[in-house]
N, C-alpha and C positions, 0 to 999 in steps of 0.2 A: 552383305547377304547376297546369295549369287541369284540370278533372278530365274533360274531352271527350278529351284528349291523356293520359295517365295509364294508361286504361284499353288503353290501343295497343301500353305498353309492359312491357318486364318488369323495372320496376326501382324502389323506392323511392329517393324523395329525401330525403337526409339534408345537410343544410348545403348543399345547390347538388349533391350526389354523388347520383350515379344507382346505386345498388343492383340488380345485375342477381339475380333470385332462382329459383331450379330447389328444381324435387320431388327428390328422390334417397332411392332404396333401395337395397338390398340382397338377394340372397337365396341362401341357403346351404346346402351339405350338412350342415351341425350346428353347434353354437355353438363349438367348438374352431379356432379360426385355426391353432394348430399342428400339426393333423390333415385339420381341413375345409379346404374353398375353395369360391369364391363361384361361383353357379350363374346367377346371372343382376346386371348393374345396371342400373338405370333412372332415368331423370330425363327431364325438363319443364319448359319455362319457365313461370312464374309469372309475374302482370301485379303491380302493386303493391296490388288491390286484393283477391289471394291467391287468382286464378282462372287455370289453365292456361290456358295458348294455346300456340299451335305443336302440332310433331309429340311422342309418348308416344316415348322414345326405349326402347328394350330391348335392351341389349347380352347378347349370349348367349356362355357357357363352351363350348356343345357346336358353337358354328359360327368363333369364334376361339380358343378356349385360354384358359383362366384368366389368363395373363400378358398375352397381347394385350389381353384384355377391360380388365384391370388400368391395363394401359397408359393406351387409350381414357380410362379413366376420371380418371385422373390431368390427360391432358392437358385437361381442364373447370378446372380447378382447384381442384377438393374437397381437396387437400391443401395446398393456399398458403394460409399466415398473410394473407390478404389477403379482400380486398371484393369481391372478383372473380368471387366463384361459391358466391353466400348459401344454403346448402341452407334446405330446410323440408321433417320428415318425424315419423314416428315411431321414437322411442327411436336417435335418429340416433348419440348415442352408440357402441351396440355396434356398427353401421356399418361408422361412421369408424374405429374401434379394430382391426374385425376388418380392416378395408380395409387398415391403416397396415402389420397384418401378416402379411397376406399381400403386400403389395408389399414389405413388408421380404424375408419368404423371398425372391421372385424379385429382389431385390437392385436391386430399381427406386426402391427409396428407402432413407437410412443414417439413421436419427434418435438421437441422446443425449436422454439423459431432458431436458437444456435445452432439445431444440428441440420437446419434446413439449411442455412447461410453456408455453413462448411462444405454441405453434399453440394449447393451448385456450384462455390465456388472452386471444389475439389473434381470432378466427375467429369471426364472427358466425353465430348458425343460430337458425333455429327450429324446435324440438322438440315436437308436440303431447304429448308423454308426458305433463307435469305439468298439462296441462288435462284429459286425461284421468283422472289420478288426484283432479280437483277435482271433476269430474265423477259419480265415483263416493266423492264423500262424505269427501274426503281420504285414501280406504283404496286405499293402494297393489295389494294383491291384489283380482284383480278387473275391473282399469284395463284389461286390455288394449280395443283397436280396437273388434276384433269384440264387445264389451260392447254399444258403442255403435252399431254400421254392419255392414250387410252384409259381413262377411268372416270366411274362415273361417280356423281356425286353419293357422298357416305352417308346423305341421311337418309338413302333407301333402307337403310340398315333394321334401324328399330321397328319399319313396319316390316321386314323380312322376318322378323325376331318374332313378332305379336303372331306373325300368321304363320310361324312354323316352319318357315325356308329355311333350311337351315342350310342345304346343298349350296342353293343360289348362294347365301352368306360365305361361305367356304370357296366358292368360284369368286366373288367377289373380292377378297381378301386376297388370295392369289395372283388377280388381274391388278390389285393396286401393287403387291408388291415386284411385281412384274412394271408396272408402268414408273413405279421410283428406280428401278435399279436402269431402264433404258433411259430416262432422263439423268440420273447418277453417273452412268459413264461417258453419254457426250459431253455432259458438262465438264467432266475430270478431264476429257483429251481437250478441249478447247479452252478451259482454265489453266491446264499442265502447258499447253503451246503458249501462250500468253504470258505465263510464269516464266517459262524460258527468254521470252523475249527482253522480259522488263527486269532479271534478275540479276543485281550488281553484287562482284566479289568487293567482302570486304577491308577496308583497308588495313595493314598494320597495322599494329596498338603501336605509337611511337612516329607514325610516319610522317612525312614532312608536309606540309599543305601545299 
């Protein structure tokens, strides 16, 4: 793929397949899915060189309803076992978890533990968390974002939500995806520089020892 063309799009190539790849968060009244719900999600296309392009998407709970929002979100594909819709975020894990169930409650999706095991062990993503936690010396506590980037801690969030910010929330949500994509690309050039260093051609199948 010639890299003038590349940069236009939002997708890595894998074998001839075009990887279409989105920012995707989250943000919530608390970490409990079976009490909270989600207060805001957001995504963005990514180019394959891990720079948005296009429009900052921010789906809002207080202008559709948590279930609509939900909906919206779903029909992206963040829950198909599939290549369809490549998140990259931070600790996308709790996320997708809290997402799964809160759309479980509103009964917009049925999962058995098999089709959870399939979708993680199916569903490609990229997680900044464990660059962050290399980042900060291998020591898990510590790792978060805002270690690293401009952003500030996310539990202002649910008392923004109580009192009606919703601007602030939106300026918020913007500044974090802003401080994952500036931490995202020094990390790629100084990973990709490292990766060059340390990266051995393989030997022929047959070759002599």
């Amino acid at each position: 793929m010639r890299k003038g063309l590349s940069s236009l799009r939002p997708f890595v190539e894998t074998d001839g397949v075009f990887l279409p790849l989105y920012y995707f968060d989250l943000e919530t009244t608390g970490d409990d899915p079976q009490q909270d719900r989600i207060v805001t999600a957001q995504y963005q296309t990514f180019t394959d060189d891990l720079v948005p392009m296009g429009t900052f998407q921010v789906i809002a709970e207080w202008e559709w309803g948590e279930k609509q929002l939900i909906q919206m979100v779903l029909e992206k594909g963040i829950l198909e076992p599939t290549w369809d819709f490549v998140p990259i975020g931070n600790r996308l894990r709790f996320d997708v978890t809290f997402l799964i169930e809160r759309a479980t409650k509103w009964k917009l999706v049925d999962w058995d533990m098999a089709k959870l095991k399939y979708y993680w062990f199916t569903k490609p993503y990229l997680d900044l968390a464990p660059i962050l936690v290399l980042l900060n010396r291998g020591a898990f506590e510590g790792s978060s974002l805002g270690r690293f980037a401009d952003k500030e801690s996310g539990a202002r969030v649910p008392k923004m939500y109580r009192e009606g910010r919703y601007a602030d929330i939106i300026e918020y949500v913007t500044r974090e995806r802003d401080a994952l994509v500036d931490v995202l690309k020094e990390s790629r050039e100084v990973l990709a520089a490292l990766g060059d260093r340390r990266r051995r051609t393989p030997e022929p199948v047959g070759a002599k020892p």
